[in-house]
N, C-alpha and C positions, 0 to 999 in steps of 0.2 A: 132354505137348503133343499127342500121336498123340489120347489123349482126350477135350480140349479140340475137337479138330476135328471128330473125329466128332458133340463131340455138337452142334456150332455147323452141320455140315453138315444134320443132324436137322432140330435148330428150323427150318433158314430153309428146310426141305422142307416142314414142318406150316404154317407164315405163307406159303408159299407157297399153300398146300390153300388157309386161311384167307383168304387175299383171294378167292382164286376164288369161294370158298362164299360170302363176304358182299357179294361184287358180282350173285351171286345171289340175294343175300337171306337168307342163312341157308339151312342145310340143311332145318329144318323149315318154310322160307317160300320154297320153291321152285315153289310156288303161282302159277301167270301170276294176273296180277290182272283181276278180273273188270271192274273201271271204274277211273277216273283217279283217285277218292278214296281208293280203299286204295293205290292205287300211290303218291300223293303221301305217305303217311303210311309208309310202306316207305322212300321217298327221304330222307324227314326223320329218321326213327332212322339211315337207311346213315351222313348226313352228320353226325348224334351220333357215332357210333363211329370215321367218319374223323377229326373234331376231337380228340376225349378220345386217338387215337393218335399224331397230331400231336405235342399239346401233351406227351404224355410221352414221346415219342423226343425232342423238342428240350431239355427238362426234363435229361434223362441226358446228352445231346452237349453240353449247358451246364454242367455240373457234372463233367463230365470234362474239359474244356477248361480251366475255373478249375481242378481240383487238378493237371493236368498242368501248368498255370503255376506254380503255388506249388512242387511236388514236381519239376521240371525235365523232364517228360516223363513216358509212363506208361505204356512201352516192352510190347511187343510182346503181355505177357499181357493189360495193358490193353485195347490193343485187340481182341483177342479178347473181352475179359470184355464192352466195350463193346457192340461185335457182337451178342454171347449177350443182354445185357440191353435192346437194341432191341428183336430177334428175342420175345423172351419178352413184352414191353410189346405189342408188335403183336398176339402169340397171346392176352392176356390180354383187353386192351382191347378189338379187333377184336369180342370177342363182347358188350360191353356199351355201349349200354342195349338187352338184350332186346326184341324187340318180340314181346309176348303176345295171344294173340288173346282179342278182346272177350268179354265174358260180357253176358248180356242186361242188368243193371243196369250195368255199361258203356255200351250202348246207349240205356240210360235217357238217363245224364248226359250225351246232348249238349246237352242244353235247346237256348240259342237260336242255338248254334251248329249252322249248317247244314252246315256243311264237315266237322266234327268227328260228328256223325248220320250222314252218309251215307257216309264215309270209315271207321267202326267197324261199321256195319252191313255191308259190302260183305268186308271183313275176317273176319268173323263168319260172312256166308255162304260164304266160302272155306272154311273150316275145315269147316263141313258138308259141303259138296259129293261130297264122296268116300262117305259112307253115303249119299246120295241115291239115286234108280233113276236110268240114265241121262235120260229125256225130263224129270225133275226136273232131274238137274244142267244139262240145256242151257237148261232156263228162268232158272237161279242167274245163269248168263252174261250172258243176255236181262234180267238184273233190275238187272245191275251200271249198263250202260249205258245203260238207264231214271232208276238211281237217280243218274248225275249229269247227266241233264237235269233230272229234280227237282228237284235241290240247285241247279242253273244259276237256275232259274226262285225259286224261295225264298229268293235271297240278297236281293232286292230287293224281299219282301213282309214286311209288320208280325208279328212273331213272335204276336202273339196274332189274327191272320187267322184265321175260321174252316177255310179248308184247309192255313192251317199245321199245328193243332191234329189235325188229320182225319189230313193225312198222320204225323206223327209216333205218334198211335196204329196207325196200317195198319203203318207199318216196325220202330215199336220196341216194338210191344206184339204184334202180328196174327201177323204173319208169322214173328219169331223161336218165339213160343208156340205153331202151327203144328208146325215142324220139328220142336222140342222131343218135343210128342206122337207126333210120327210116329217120335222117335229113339227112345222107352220101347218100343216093340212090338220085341219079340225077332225078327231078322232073318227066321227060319227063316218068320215068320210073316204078313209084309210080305207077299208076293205070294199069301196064300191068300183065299180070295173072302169077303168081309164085309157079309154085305145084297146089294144089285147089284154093287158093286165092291171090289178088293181097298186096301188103304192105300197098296201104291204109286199106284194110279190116284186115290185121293182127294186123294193129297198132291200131285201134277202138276195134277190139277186144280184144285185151292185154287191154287197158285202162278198159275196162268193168270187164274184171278180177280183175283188180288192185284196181275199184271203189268197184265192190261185198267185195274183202279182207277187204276195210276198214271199209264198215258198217257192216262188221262180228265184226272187231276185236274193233271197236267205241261203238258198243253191247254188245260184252263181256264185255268192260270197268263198262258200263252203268246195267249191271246189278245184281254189288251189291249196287247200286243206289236204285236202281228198289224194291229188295230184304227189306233195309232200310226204304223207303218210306212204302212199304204195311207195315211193322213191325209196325212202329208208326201208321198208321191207325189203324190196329184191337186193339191196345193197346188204343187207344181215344174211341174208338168205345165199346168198353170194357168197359172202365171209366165212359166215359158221354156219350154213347150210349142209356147206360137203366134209366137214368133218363131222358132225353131227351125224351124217349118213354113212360113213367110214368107220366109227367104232364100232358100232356091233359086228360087222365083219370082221372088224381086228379080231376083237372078241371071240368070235367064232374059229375065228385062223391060228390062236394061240389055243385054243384047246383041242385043237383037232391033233390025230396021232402023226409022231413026224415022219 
């Protein structure tokens, strides 16, 4: 019995760890997220792994509840064993469905989903981030929250647009292929001088290019946005503009003495 508790005390210490770590994301995905697409795709495995644990702690409380009906109870070790076998379901379950980080043909297949492109790309640069030289990684940041105003502005353009096409080679061809190169050169080697500059500075500065390209072409999106919105303005403005500016002189013209 002494047994039985110690180790039902264990488990429900490690399902303890266990939630902590996966409300964190995982040990290996404690990664702050650099834009809203990789955090939504984080939130959607968490809520995979809360279901599948759910469904099998209630799975076991149902099927201990029928043989405790059939068998008249299922006294004290039962629930012990029940306990242990929650406990264990929670530690097992808790860790699956993995969420693995993108590899650049991952990146390929978002096709014409845009949410699913900028949400594995953003992913993808997380996991680099940490080889990067620091003024790299602060661009990685700068690129997350670029890449879901992108993704904002392309949800409502024709997949085969010519800056759909553009941006989708600049993110899932340019720039993963980029880092890649820069991650082949042996660290020791990164910061020694190459022609004018060293590869950390080339790799910061590719990134800056690649950051300007996209609030050009997030701009362009945005501006028959831009275009639309002042339209309806001068057209209200128009409407009820001049009566708007008509009644306080009413106003004034009915108090005044006749």
């Amino acid at each position: 019995m002494a047994d039985l508790t110690r180790d039902s005390d264990r488990i429900l210490s490690e399902s303890r760890a266990l939630v902590r770590d996966n409300r964190g994301g995982g040990r290996h995905r404690r990664v702050r997220s650099i834009g809203e697409g990789s955090a939504q795709l984080k939130r959607s495995n968490l809520k995979k792994r809360l279901r599948n644990v759910l469904l099998a702690v209630f799975a076991i409380w149902l099927a201990s509840g029928i043989l405790g009906t059939v068998i008249g109870g299922i006294g004290i070790l039962g629930v012990v064993a029940l306990i242990i076998g929650s406990l264990v379901a929670v530690a097992i379950l808790g860790q699956y469905p993995s969420l693995k980080t993108p590899t650049r043909a991952d990146i390929a297949r978002g096709g014409s989903d845009i949410r699913q492109l900028v949400g594995r790309t953003e992913l993808w640069l997380e996991a680099q981030r940490p080889a990067l030289p620091p003024p790299a990684a602060t661009l990685v940041d700068q690129l997350g929250v670029q890449l879901d105003g992108l993704g904002l502005q392309l949800e409502g353009v024709d997949p085969n647009h010519p800056k759909a096409g553009e941006i989708r080679n600049l993110i899932g061809e340019q720039l993963p292929g980029m880092i890649d190169s820069y991650r082949r050169i042996p660290a020791q080697m990164r910061s020694e001088q190459s022609g004018e500059s060293t590869p950390d500075d080339q790799l910061t500065q590719s990134l800056k290019t690649i950051s300007g390209e996209i609030d050009s072409i997030t701009r362009q999106l945005a501006q028959g946005s831009l275009d639309d919105l002042a339209i309806k303005n001068r057209f209200l403005d128009y409407k009820f503009g001049g009566a708007a500016d008509a009644a306080p002189q009413l106003g004034r013209g009915e108090g005044s003495p006749g």
